[in-house]
C-alpha positions in Angstrom: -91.9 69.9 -62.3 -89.5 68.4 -65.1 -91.7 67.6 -68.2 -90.5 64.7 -70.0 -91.0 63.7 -73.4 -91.4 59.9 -72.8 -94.5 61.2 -70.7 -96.2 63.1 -73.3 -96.1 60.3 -75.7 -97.6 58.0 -73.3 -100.8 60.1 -72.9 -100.7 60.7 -76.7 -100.8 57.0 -76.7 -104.4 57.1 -75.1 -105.7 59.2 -77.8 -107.7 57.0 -80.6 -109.2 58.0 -83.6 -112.7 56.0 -83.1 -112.8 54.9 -86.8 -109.4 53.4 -86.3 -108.1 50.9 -83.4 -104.6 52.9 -83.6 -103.7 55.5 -81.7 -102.9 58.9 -83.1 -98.6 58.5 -81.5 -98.4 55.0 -83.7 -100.4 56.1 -86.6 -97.8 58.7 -86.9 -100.2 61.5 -86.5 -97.7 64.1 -84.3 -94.4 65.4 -86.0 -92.7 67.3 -83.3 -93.0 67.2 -79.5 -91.8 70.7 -78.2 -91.2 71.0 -74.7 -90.6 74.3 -73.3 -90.5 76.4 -70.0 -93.8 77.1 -70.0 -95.2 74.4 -71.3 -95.3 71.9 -74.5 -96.1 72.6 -78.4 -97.6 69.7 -80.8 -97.7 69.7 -84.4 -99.8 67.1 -85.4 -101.5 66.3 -89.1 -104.4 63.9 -90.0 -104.3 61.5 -92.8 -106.8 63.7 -94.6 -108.1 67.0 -94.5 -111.8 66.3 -94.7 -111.9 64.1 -91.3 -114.4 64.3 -89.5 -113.3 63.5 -86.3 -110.6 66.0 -86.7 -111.6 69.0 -83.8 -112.5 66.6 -81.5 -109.2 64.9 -81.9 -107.0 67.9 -81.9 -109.2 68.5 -78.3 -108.3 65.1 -77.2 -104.7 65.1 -77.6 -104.7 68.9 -76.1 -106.6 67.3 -72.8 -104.5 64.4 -72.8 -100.8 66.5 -72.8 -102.5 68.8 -70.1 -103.0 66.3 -67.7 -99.1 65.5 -68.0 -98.1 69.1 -67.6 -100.7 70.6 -65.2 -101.2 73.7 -65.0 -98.6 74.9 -68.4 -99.7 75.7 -71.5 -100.6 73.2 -74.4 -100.7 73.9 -77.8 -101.9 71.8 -80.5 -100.9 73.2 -84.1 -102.4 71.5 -87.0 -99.4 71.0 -89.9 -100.0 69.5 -93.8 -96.2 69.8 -94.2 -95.1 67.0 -95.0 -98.6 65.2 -95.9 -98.8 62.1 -93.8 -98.3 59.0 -95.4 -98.4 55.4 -94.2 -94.5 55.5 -93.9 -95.3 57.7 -90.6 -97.2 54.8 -89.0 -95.2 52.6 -86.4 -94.4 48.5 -86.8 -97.2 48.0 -84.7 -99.9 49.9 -86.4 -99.3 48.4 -89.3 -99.4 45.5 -87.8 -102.8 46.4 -85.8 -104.4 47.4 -89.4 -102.9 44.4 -91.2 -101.2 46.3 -93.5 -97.5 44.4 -93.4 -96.3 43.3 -96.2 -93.2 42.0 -98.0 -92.4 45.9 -99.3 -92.1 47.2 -95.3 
């Protein structure tokens, strides 16, 4: 079974933070989508390192790629580097969180 990219973003796209009605591909949560032989690597960050949501997050987005991929590995790496900033989000999270503005 090929795994395609396009695939794992639309399961990350099921994955919402329950504080916020964006999902963690448009909030610009994942940095890099690594798809290998056996299986895929995620490095994803959260706008803040004291969230509380964060395990059960990191969980969700690991249970969400595995249902793409089967029976391969997942692995969900948690990354600082570069801190997230509201740049990362996508047209339509801003949008979604009313945050578009003249200086987008």
């Amino acid at each position: 079974m090929k795994i395609e990219k396009n695939d794992i973003i639309d399961a990350l796209k099921t994955v919402y933070d329950p504080e916020i009605p964006v999902n963690v591909w448009d909030m610009g949560l994942i940095y890099d989508i690594d798809i290998l032989d056996d299986g895929v690597g995620i490095k994803m960050t959260f706008t803040s390192p004291t969230c509380p949501m964060m395990e059960e997050l990191l969980a969700q987005v690991k249970d969400a790629v595995q249902r793409v991929v089967g029976e391969k590995n997942v692995r969900v790496d948690l990354v600082w580097d570069p801190p997230w900033d509201l740049s990362k989000m996508s047209d339509a999270a801003r949008v979604e969180l009313d945050l578009i503005n003249d200086g987008w």
